[in-house]
PDB file of N, CA, C and O in Angstrom:
ATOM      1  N   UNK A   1      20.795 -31.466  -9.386  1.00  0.00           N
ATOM      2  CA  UNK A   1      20.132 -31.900 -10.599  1.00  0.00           C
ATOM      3  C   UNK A   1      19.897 -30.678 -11.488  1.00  0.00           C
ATOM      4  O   UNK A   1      18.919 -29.935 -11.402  1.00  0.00           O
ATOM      5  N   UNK A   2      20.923 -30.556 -12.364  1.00  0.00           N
ATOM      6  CA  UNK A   2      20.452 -29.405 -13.880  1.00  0.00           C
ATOM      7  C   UNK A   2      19.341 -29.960 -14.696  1.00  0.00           C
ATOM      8  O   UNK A   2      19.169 -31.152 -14.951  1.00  0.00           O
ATOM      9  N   UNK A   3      18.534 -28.858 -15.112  1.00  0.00           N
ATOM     10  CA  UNK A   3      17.573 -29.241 -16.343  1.00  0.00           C
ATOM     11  C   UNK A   3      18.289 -28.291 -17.887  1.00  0.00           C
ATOM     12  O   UNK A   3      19.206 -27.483 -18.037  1.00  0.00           O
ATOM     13  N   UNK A   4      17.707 -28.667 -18.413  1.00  0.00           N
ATOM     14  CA  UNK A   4      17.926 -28.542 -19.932  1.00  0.00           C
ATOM     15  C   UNK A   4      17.300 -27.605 -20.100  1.00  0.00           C
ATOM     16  O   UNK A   4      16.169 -27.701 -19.624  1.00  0.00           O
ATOM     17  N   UNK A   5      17.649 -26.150 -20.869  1.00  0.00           N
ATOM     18  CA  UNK A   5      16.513 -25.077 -21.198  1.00  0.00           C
ATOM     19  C   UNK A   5      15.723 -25.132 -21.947  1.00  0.00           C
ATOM     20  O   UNK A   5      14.957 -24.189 -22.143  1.00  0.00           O
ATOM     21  N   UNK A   6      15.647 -26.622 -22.812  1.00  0.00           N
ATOM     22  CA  UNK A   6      14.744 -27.184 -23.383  1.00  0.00           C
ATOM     23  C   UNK A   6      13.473 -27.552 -22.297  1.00  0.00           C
ATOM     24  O   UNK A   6      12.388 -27.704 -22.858  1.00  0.00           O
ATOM     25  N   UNK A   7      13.477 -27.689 -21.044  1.00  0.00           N
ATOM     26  CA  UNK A   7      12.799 -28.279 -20.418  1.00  0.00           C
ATOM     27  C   UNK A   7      12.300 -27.360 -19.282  1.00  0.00           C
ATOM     28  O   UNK A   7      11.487 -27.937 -18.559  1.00  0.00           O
ATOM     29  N   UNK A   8      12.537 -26.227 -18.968  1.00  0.00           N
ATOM     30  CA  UNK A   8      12.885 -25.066 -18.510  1.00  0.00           C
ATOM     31  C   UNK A   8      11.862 -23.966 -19.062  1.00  0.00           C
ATOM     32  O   UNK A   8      12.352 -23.205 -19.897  1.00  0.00           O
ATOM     33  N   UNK A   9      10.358 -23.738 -18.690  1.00  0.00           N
ATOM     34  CA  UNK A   9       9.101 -22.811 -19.018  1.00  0.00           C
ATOM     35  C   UNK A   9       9.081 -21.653 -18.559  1.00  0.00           C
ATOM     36  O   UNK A   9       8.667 -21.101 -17.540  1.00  0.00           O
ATOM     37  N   UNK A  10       9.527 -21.412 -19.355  1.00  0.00           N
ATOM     38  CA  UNK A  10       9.443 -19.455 -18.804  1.00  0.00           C
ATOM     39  C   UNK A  10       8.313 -19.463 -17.561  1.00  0.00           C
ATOM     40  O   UNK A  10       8.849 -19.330 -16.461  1.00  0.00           O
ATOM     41  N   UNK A  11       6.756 -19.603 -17.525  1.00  0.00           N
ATOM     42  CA  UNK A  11       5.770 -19.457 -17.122  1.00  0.00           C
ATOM     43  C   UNK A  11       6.499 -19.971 -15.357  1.00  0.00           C
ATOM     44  O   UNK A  11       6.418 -19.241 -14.369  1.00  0.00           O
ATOM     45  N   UNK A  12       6.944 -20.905 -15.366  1.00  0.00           N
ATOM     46  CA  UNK A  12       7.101 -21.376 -14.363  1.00  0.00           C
ATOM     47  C   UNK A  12       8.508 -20.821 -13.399  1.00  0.00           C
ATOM     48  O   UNK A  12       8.751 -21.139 -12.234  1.00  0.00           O
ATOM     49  N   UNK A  13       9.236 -19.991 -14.208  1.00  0.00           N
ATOM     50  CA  UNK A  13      10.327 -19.373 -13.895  1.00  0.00           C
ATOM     51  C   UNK A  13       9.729 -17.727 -13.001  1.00  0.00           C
ATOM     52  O   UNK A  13      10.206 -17.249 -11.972  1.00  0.00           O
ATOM     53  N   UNK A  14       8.113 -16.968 -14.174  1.00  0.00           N
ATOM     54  CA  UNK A  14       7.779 -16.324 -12.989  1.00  0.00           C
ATOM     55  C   UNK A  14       7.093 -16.464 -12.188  1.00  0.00           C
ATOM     56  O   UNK A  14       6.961 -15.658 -11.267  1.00  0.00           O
ATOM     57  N   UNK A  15       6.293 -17.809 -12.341  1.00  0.00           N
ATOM     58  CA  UNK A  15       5.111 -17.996 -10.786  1.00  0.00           C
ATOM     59  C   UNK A  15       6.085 -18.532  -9.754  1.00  0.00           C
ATOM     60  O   UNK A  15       5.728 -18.861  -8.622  1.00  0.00           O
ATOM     61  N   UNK A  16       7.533 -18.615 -10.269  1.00  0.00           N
ATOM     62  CA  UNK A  16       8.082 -18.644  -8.403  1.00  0.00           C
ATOM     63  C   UNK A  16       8.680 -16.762  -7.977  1.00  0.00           C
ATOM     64  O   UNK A  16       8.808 -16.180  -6.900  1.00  0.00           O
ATOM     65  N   UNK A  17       8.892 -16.360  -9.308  1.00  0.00           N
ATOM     66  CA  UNK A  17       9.545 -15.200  -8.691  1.00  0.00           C
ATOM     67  C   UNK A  17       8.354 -14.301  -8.346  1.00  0.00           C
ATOM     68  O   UNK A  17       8.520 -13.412  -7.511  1.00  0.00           O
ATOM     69  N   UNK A  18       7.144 -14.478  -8.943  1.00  0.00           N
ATOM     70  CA  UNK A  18       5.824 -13.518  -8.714  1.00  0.00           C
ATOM     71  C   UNK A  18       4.688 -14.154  -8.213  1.00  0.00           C
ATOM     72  O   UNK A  18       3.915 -13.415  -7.604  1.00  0.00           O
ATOM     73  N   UNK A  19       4.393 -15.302  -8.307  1.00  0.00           N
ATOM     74  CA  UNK A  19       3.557 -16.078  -7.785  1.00  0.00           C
ATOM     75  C   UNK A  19       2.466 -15.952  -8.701  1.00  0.00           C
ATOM     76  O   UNK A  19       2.696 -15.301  -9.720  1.00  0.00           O
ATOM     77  N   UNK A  20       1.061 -16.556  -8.512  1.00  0.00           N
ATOM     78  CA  UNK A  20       0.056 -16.841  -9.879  1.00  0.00           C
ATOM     79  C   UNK A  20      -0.012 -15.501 -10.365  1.00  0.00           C
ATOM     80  O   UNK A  20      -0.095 -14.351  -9.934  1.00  0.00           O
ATOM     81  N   UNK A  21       0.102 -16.521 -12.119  1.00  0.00           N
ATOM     82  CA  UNK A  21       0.288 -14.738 -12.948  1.00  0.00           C
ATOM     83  C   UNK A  21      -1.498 -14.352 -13.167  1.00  0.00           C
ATOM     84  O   UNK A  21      -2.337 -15.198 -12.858  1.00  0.00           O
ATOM     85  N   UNK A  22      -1.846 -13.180 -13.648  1.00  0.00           N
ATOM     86  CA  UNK A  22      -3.274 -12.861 -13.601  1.00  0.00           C
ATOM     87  C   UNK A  22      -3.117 -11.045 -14.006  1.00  0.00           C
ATOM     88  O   UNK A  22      -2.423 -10.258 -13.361  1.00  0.00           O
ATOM     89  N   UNK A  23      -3.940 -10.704 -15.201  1.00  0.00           N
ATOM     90  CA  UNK A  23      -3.708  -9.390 -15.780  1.00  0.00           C
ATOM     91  C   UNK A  23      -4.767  -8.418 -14.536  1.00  0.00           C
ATOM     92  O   UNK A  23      -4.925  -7.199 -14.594  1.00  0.00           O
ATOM     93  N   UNK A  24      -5.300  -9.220 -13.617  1.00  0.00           N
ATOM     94  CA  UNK A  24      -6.073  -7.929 -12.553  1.00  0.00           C
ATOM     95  C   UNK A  24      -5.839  -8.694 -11.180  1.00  0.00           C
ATOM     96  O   UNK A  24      -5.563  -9.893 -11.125  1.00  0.00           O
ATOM     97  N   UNK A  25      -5.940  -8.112 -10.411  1.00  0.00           N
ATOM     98  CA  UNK A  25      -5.905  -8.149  -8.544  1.00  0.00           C
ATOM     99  C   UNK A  25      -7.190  -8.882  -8.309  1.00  0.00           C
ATOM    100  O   UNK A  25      -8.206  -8.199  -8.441  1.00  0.00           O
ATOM    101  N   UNK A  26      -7.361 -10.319  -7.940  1.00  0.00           N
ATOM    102  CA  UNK A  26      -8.400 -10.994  -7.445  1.00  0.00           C
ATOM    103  C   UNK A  26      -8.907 -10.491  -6.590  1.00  0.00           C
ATOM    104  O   UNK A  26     -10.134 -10.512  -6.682  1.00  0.00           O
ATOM    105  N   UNK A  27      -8.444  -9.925  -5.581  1.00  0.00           N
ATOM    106  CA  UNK A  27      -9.078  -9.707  -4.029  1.00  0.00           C
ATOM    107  C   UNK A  27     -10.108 -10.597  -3.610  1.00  0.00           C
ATOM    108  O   UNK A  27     -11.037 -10.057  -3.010  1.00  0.00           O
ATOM    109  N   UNK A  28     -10.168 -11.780  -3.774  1.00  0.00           N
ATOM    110  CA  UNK A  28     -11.316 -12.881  -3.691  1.00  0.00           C
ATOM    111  C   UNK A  28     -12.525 -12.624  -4.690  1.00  0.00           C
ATOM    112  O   UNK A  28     -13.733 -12.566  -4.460  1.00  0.00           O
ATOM    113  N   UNK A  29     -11.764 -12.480  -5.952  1.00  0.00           N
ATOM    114  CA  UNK A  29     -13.022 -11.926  -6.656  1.00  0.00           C
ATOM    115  C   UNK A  29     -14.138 -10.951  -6.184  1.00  0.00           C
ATOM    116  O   UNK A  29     -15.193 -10.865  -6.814  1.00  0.00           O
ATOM    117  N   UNK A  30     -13.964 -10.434  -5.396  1.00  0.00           N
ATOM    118  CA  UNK A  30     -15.359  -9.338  -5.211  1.00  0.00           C
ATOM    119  C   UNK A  30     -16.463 -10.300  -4.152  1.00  0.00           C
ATOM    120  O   UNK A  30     -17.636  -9.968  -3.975  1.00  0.00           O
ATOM    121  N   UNK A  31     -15.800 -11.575  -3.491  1.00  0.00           N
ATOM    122  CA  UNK A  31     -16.680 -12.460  -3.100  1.00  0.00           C
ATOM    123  C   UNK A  31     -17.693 -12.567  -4.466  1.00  0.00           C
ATOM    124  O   UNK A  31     -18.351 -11.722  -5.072  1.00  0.00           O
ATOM    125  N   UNK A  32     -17.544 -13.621  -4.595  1.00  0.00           N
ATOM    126  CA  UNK A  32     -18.427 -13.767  -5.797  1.00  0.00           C
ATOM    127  C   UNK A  32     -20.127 -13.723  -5.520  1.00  0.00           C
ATOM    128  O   UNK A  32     -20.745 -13.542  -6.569  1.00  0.00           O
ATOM    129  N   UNK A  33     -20.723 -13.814  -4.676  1.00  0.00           N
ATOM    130  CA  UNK A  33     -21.958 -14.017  -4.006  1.00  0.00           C
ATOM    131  C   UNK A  33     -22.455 -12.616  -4.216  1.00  0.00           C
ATOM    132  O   UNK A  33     -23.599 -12.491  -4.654  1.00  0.00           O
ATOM    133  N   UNK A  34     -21.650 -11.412  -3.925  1.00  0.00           N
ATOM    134  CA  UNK A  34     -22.070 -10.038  -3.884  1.00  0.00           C
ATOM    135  C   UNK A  34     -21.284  -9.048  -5.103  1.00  0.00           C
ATOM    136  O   UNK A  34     -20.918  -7.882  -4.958  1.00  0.00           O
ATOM    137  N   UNK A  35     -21.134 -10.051  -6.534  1.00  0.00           N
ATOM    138  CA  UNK A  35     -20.862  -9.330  -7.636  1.00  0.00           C
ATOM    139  C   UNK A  35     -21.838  -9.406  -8.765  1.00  0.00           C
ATOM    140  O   UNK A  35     -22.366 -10.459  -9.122  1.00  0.00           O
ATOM    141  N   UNK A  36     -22.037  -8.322  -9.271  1.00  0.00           N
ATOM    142  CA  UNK A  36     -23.123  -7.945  -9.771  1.00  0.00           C
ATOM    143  C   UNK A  36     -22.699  -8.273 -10.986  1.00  0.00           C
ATOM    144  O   UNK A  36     -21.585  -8.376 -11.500  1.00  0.00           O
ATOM    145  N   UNK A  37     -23.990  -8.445 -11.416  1.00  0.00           N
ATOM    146  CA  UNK A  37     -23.887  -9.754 -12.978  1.00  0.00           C
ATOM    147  C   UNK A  37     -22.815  -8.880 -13.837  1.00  0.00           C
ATOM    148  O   UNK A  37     -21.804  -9.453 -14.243  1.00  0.00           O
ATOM    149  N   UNK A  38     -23.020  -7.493 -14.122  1.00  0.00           N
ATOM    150  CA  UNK A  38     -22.070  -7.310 -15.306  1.00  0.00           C
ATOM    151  C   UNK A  38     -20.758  -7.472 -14.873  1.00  0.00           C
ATOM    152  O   UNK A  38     -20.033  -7.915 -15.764  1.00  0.00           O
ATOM    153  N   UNK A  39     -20.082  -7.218 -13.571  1.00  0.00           N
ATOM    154  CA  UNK A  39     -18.595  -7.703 -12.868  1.00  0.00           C
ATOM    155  C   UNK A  39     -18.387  -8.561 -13.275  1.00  0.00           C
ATOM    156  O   UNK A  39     -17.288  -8.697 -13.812  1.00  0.00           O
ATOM    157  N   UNK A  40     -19.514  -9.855 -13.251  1.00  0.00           N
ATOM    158  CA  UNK A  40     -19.603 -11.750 -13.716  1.00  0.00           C
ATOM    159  C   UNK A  40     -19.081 -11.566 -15.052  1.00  0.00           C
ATOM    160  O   UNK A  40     -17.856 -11.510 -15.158  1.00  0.00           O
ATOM    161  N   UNK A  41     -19.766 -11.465 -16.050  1.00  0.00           N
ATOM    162  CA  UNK A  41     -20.155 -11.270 -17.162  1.00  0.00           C
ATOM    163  C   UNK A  41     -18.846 -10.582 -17.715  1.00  0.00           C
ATOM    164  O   UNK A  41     -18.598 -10.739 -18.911  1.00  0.00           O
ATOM    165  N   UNK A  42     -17.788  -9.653 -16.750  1.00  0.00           N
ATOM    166  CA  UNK A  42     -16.827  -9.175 -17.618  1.00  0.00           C
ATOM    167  C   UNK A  42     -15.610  -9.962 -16.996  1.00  0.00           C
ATOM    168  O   UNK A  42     -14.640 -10.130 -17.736  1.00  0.00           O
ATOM    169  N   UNK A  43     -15.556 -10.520 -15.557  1.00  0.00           N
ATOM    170  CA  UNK A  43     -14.499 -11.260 -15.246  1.00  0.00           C
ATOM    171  C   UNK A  43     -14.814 -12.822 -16.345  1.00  0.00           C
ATOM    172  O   UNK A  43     -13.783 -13.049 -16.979  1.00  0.00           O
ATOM    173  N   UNK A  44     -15.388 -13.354 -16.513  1.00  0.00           N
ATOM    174  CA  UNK A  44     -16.172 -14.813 -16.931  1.00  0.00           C
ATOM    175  C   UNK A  44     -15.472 -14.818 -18.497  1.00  0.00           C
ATOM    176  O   UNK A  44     -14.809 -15.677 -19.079  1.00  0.00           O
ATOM    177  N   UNK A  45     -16.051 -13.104 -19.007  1.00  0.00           N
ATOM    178  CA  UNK A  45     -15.836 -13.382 -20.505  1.00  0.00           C
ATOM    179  C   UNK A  45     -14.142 -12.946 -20.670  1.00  0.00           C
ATOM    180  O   UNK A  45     -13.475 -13.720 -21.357  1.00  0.00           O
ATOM    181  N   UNK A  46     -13.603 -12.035 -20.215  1.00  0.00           N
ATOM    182  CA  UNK A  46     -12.718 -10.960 -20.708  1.00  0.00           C
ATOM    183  C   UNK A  46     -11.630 -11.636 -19.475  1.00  0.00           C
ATOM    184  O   UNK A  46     -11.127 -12.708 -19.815  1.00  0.00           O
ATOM    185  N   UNK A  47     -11.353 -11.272 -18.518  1.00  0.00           N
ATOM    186  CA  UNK A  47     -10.540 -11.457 -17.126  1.00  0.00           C
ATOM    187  C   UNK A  47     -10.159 -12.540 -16.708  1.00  0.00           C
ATOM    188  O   UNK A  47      -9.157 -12.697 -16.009  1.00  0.00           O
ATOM    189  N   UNK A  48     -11.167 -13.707 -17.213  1.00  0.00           N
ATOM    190  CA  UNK A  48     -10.023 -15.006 -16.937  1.00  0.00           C
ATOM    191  C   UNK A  48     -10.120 -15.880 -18.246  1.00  0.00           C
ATOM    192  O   UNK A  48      -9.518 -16.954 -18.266  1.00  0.00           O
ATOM    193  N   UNK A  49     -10.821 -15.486 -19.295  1.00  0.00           N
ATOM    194  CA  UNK A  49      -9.819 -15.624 -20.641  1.00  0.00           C
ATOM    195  C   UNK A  49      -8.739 -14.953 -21.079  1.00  0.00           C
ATOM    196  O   UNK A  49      -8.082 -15.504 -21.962  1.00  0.00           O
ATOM    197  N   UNK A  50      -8.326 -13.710 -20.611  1.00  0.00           N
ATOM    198  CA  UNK A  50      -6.917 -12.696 -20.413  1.00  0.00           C
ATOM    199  C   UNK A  50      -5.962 -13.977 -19.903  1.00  0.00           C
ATOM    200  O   UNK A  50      -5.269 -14.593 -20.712  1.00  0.00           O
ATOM    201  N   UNK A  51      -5.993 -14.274 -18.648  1.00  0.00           N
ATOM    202  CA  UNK A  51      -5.724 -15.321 -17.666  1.00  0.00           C
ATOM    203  C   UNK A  51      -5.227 -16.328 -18.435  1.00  0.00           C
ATOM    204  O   UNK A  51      -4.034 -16.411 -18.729  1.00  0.00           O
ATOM    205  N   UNK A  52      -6.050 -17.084 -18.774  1.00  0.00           N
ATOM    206  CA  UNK A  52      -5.856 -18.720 -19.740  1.00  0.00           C
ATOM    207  C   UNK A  52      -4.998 -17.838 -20.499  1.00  0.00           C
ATOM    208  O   UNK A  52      -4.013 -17.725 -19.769  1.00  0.00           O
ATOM    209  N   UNK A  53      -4.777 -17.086 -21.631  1.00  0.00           N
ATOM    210  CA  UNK A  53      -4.052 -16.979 -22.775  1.00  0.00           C
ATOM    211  C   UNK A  53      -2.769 -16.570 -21.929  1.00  0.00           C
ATOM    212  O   UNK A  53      -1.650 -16.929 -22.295  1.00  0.00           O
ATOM    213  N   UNK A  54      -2.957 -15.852 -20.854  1.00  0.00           N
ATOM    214  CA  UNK A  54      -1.094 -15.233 -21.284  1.00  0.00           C
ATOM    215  C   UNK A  54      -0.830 -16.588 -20.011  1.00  0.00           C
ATOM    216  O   UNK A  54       0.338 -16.477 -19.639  1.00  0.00           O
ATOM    217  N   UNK A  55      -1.387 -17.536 -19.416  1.00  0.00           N
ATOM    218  CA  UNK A  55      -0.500 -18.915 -18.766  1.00  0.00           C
ATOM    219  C   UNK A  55      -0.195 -19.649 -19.860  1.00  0.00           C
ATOM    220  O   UNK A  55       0.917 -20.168 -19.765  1.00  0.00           O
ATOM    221  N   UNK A  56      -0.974 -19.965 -21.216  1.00  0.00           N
ATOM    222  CA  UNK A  56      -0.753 -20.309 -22.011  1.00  0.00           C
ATOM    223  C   UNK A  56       0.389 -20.049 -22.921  1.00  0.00           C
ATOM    224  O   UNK A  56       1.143 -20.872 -23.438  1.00  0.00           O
ATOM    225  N   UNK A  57       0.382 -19.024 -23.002  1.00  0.00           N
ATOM    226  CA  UNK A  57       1.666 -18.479 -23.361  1.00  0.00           C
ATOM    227  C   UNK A  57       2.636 -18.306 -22.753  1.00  0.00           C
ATOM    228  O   UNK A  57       3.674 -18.074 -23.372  1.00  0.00           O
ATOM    229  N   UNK A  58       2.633 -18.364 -21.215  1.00  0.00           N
ATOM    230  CA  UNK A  58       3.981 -18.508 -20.654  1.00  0.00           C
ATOM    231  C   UNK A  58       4.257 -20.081 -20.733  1.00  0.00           C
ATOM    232  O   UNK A  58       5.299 -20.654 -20.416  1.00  0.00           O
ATOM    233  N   UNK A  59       3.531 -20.427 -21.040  1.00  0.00           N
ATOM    234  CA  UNK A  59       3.767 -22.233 -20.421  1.00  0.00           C
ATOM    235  C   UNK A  59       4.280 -22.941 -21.650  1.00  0.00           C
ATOM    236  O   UNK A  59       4.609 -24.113 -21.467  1.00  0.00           O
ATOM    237  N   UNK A  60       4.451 -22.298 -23.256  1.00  0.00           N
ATOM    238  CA  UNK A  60       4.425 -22.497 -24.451  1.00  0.00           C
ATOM    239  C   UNK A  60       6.263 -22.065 -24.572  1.00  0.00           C
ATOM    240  O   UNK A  60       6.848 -22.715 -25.439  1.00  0.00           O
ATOM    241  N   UNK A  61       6.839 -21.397 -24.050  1.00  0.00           N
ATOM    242  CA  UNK A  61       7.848 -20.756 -24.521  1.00  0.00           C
ATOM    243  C   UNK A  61       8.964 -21.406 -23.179  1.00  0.00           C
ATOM    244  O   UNK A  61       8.673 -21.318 -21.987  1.00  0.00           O
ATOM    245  N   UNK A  62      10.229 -22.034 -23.698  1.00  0.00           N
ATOM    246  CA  UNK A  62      10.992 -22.767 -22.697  1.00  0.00           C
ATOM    247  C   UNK A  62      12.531 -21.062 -22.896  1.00  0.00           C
ATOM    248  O   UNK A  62      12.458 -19.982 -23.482  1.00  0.00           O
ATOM    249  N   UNK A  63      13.542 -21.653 -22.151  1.00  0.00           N
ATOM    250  CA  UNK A  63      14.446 -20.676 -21.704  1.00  0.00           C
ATOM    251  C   UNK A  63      15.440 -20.794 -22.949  1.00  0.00           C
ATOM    252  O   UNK A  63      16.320 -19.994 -23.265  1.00  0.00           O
ATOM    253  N   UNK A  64      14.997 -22.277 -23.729  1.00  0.00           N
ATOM    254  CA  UNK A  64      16.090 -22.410 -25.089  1.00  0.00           C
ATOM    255  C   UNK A  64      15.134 -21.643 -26.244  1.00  0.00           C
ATOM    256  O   UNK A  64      15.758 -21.137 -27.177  1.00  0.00           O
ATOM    257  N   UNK A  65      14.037 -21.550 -26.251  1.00  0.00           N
ATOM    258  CA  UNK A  65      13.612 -20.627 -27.239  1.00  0.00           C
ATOM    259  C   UNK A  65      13.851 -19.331 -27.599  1.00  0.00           C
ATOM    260  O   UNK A  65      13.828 -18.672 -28.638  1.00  0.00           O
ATOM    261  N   UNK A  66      14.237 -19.042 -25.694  1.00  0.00           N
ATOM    262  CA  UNK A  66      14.752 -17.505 -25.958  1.00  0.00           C
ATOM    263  C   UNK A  66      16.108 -17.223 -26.014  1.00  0.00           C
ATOM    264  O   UNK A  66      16.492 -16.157 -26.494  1.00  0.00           O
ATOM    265  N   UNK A  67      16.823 -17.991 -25.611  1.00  0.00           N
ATOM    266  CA  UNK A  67      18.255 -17.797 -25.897  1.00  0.00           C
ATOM    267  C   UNK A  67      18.297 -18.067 -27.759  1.00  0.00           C
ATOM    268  O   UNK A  67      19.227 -17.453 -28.281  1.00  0.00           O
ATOM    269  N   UNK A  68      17.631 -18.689 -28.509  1.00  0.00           N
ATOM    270  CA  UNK A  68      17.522 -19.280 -29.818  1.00  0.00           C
ATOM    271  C   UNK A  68      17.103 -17.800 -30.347  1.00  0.00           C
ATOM    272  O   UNK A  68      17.791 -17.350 -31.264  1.00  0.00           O
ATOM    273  N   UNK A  69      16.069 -17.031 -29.866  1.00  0.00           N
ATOM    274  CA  UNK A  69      15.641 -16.377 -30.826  1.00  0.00           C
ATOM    275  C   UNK A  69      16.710 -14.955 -30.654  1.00  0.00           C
ATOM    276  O   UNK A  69      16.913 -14.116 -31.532  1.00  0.00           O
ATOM    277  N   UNK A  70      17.364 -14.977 -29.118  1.00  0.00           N
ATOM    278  CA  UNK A  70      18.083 -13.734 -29.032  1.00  0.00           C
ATOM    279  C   UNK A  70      19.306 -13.738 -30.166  1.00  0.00           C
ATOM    280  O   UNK A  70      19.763 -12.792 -30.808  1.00  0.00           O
ATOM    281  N   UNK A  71      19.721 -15.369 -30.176  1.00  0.00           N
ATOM    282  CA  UNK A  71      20.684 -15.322 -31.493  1.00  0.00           C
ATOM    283  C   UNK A  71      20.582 -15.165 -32.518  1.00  0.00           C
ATOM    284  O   UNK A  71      21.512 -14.875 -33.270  1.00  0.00           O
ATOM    285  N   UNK A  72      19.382 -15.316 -32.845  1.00  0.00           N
ATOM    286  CA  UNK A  72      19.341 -14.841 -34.347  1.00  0.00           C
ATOM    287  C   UNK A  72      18.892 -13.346 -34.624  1.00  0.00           C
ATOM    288  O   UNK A  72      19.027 -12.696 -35.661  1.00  0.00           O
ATOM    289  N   UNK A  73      18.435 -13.049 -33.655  1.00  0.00           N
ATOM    290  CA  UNK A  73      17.830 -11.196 -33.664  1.00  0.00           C
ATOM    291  C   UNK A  73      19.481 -10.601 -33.381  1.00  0.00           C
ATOM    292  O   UNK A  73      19.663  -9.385 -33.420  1.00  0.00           O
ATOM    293  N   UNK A  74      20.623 -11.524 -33.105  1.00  0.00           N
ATOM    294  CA  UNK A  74      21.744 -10.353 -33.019  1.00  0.00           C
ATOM    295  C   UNK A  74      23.105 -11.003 -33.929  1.00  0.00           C
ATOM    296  O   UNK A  74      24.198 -10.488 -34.165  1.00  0.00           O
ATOM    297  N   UNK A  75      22.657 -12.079 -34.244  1.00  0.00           N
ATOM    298  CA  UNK A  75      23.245 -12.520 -35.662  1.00  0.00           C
ATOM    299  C   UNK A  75      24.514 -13.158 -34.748  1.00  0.00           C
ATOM    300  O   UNK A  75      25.646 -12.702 -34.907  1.00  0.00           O
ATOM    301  N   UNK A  76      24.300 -14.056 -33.947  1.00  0.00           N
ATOM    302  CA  UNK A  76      25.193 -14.919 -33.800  1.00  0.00           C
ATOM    303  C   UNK A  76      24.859 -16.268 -33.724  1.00  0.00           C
ATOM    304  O   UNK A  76      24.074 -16.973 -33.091  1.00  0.00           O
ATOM    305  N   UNK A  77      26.174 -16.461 -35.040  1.00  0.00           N
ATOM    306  CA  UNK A  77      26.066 -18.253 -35.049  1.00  0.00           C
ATOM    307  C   UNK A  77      26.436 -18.926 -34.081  1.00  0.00           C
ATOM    308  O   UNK A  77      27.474 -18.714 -33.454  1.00  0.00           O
ATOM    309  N   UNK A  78      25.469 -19.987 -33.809  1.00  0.00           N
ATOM    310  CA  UNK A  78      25.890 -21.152 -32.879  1.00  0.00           C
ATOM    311  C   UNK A  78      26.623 -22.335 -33.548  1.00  0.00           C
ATOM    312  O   UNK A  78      26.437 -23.502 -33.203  1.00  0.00           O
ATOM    313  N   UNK A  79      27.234 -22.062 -34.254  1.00  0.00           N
ATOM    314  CA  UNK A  79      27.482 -23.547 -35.016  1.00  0.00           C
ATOM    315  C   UNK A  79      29.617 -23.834 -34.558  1.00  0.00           C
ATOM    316  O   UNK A  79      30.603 -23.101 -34.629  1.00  0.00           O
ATOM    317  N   UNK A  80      29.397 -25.161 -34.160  1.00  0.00           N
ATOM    318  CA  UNK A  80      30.788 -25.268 -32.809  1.00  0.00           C
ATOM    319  C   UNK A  80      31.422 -25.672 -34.459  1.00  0.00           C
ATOM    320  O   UNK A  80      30.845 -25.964 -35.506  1.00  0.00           O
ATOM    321  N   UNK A  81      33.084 -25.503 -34.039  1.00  0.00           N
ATOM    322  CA  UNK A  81      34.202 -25.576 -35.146  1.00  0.00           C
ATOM    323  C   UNK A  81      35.160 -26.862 -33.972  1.00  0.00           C
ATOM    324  O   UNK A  81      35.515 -26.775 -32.797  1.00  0.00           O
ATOM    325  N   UNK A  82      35.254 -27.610 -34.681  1.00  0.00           N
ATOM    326  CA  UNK A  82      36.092 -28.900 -34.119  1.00  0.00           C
ATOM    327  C   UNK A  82      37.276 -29.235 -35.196  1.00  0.00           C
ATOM    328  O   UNK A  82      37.216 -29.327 -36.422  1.00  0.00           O
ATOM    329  N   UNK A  83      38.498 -29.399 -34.190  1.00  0.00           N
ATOM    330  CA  UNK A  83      39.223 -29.157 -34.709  1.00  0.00           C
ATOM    331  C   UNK A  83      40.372 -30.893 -34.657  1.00  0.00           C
ATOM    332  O   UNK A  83      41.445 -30.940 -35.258  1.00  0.00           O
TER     333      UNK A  83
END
């Protein structure tokens, strides 16, 4: 079964080759029980809103967007000639 690179999420192309994406090393969060409010306070505000935006953004962009945009950043037409 082929999919379409229309259908085809980048995001999901690296959580198999890297597994959950995340801009810092969880290590079980610090056990959360024995992290001290400003740790809270900077994972809560900063560290897993980092998180949400760049899954968001992987999950936003399919494998035809980037083949689409590589063509036009190197100036080749896609347009088929039938003859």
């Amino acid at each position: 079964m082929s999919e379409s690179p229309s259908d085809i999420k980048v995001g999901r192309i690296l959580r198999v080759l890297e597994g959950p994406l995340s801009v810092t090393d969880e290590d079980d969060e610090n056990s959360a029980a024995n992290e001290s409010s400003i740790r809270k306070c900077i994972r809560i505000n900063v560290w897993e809103k980092m998180n949400s935006s760049l899954n968001e953004l992987v999950d936003s962009v399919t494998l035809e967007d980037l083949a689409e945009d590589y063509r036009k950043r190197n100036g080749i037409d896609n347009t088929m000639y039938y003859i």
